[in-house]
Legacy VTK file of the C-alpha trace (Angstrom):
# vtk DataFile Version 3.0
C-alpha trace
ASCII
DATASET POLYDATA
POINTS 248 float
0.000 0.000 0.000
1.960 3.041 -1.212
1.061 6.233 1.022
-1.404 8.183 -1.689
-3.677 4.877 -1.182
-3.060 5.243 2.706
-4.069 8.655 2.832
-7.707 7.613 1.262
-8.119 4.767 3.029
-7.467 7.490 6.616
-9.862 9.813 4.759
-12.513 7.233 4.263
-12.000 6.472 7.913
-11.982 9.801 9.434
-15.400 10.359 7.074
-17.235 7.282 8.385
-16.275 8.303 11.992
-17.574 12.087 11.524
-20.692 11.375 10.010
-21.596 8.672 12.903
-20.818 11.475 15.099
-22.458 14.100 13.110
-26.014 12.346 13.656
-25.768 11.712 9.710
-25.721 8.136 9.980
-26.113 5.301 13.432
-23.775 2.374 14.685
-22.187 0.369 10.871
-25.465 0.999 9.271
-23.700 3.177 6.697
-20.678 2.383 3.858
-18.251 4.861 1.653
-16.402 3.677 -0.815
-13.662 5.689 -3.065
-12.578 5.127 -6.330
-8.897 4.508 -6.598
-7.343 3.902 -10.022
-8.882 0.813 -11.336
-10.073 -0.524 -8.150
-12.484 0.395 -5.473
-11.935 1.084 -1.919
-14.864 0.093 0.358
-15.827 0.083 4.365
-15.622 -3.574 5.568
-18.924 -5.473 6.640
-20.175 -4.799 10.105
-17.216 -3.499 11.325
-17.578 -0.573 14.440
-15.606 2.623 12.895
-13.853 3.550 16.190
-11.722 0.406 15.728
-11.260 0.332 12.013
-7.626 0.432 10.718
-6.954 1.527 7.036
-5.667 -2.462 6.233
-9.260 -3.282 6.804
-10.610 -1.390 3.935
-11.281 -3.556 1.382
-10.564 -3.670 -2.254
-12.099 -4.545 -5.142
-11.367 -4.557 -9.417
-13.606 -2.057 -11.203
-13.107 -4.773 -14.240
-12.422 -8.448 -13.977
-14.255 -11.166 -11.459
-16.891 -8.795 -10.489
-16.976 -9.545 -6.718
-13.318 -10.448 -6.015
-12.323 -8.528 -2.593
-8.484 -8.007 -0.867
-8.371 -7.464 2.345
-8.747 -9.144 5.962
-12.223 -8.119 5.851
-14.985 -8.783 3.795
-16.554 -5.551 1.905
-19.774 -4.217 2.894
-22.799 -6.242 2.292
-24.206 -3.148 0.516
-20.547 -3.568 -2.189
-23.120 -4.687 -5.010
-24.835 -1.122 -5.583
-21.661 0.810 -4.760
-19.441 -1.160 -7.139
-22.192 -1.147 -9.929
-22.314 2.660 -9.765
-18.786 3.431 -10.050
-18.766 1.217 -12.660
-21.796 2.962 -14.732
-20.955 6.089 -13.931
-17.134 7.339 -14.992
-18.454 10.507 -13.107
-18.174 9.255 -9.941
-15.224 9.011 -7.288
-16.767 8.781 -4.047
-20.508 6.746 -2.821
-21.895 7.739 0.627
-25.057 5.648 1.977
-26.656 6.482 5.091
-29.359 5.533 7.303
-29.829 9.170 8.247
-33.156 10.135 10.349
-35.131 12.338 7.795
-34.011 11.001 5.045
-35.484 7.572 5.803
-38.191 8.771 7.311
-39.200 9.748 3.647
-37.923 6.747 2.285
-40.104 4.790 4.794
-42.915 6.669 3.424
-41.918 6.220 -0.146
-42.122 9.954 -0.986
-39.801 11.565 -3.292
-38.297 14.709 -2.461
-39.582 17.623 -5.079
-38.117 20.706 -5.399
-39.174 22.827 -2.152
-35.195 24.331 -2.148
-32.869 25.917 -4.510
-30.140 23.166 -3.109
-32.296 20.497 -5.253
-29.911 21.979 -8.360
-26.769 20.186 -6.402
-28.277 16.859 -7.674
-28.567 17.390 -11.096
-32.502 17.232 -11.307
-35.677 18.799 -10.155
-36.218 15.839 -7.953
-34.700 13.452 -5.381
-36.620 10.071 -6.144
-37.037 6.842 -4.148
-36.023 3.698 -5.357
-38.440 0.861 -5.292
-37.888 -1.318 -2.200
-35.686 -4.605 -2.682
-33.686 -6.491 0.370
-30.194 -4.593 1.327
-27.490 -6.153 -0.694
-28.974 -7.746 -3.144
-29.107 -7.203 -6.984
-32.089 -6.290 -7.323
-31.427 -2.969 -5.064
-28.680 -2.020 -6.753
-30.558 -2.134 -10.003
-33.002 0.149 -8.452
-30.634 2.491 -6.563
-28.829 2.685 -10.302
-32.731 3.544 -11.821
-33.369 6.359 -9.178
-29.189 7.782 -9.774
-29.931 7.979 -13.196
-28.903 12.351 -14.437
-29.341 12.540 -10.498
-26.053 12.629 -7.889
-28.311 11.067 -4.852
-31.831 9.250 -4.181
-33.593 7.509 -1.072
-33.883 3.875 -0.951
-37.573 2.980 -0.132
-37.826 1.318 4.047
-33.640 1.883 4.006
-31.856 4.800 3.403
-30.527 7.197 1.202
-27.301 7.162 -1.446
-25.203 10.315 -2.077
-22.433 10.192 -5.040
-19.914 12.648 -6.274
-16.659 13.298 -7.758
-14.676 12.706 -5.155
-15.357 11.594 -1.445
-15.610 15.108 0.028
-18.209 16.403 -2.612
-19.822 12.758 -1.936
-20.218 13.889 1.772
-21.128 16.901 1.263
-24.257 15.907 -0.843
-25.036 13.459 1.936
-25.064 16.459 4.357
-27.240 18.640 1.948
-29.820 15.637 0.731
-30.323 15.057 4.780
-30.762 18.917 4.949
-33.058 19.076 2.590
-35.580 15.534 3.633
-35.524 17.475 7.101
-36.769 20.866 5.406
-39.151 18.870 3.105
-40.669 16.817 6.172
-41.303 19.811 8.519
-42.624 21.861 5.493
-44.806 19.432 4.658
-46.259 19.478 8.691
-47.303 23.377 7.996
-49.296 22.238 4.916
-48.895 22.288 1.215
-45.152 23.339 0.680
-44.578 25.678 -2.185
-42.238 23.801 -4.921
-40.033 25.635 -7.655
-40.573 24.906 -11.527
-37.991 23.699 -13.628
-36.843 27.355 -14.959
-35.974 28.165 -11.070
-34.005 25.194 -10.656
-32.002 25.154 -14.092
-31.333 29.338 -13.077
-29.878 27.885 -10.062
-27.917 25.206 -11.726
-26.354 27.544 -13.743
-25.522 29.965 -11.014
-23.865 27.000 -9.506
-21.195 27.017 -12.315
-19.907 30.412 -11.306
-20.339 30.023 -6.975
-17.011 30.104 -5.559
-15.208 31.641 -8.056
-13.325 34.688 -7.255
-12.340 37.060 -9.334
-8.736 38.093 -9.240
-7.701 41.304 -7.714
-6.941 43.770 -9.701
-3.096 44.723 -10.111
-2.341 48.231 -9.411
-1.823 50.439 -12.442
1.967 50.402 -13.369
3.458 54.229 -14.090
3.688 55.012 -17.592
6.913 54.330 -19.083
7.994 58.791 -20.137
6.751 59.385 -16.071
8.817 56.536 -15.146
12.104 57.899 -17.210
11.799 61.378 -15.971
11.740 60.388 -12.104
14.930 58.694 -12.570
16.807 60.911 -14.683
15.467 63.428 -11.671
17.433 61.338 -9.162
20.466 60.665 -11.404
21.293 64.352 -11.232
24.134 66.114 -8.948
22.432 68.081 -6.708
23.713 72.006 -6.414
25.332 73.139 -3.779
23.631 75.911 -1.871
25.633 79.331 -1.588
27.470 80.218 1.375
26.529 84.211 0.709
23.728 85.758 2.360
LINES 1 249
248 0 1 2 3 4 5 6 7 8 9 10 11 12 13 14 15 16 17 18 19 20 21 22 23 24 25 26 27 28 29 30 31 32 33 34 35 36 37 38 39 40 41 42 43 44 45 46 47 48 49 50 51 52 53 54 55 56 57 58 59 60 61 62 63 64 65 66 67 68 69 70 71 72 73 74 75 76 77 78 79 80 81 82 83 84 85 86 87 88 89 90 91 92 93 94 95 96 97 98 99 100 101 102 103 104 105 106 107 108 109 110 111 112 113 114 115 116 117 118 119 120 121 122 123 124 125 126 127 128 129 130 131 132 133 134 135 136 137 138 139 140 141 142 143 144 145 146 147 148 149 150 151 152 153 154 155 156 157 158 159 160 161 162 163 164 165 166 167 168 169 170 171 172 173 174 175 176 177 178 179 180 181 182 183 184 185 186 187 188 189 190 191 192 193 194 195 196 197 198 199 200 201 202 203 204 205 206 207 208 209 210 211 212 213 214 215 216 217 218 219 220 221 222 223 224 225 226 227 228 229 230 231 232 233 234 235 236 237 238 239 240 241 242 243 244 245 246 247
């Protein structure tokens, strides 16, 4: 294991540990998984993140056997939908499931999440939709997490959970934070009545608003002298200066 690998395997670590203690997600209930070249990194099965060591996280070929594993540890029983998405989708670095609270709760209720935020642009769609039900690890749920990911970077997994995807681990997180965010918003909202949810035009405007967010423009440079101002003030200084005369 060279020390670029190490590093991911800490990060994917330190992630599962924060988001247990975030409230995002309970006990091993959850998985992440990273790509990592031609292979994917995954949390081991049923194994309590305050004890797990980066040696533990398992490996497995994008290509060849599909199902082959390294490690002391078998992968996650949930590997199946995780593997098949990074497989499907180039696009994608980093998979996040969670049991979160509100999320589920939705999930548990079969309701797909419309768009009552602007956030909703983050996952690439005017929706957040929940997959049909199917038992955890099992083909048949990853063929219906893969259904409900389709143009979308997250969906709910009906009686189970939610899945968050991005480029990289981080943005993969951070989706997981915002899709939670938004089930919570969606579930109170819908406890004052009929929320009020944006059309399509509202959402693409914020899409493309996203493209720009973050991006600072550079500071201006100060205006250089111009080049005859520039000449003058040294040939100024270049000159002997007179001596003053001793007569009154």
């Amino acid at each position: 294991m060279n020390r670029e690998e190490r590093l991911i395997r800490e990060n994917i670590i330190a992630k599962c540990r924060w988001m247990n203690a975030s409230g995002l997600n309970q006990g091993t209930s959850g998985n992440i998984s990273v790509r990592y070249k031609d292979r994917m990194l995954i949390t081991p099965s049923a194994t309590p993140y305050d004890s797990m060591k980066p040696e533990m996280i398992a490996s497995m070929p994008l290509e060849g056997e599909y199902g082959s594993w390294e490690g002391p540890l078998k992968p996650s029983t949930e590997w199946r939908f995780h593997l098949d998405i990074m497989r499907g989708r180039p696009d994608v670095g980093g998979v996040v499931h969670t049991h979160s609270t509100y999320a589920t709760v939705l999930a548990i209720a079969r309701k797909p999440i419309p768009a009552c935020h602007y956030m909703m642009a983050a996952f690439g769609g005017t929706d957040i939709r929940c997959a049909g039900y199917a038992r955890f690890g099992t083909a048949e749920l990853s063929e219906l997490a893969l259904e409900a990911l389709e143009g979308r970077n997250g969906c709910l997994l009906a009686n189970h959970g939610m899945i968050a995807v991005g480029a990289n681990l981080d943005k993969a997180m951070w989706l997981a934070v915002e899709l939670e965010t938004i089930a919570k918003q969606y579930y109170l909202s819908l406890a004052l009545g009929l929320p009020h949810i944006l059309g399509d035009a509202e959402i693409a405007e914020t899409a493309q608003g996203f493209s720009t967010y973050g991006l600072q423009e550079p500071k201006a440079k100060a205006a250089k002298p111009a080049k005859a101002a520039t000449k003058a003030r040294a040939a100024a200084r270049s000159k002997p200066e007179k001596k003053r005369s001793s007569k009154r």
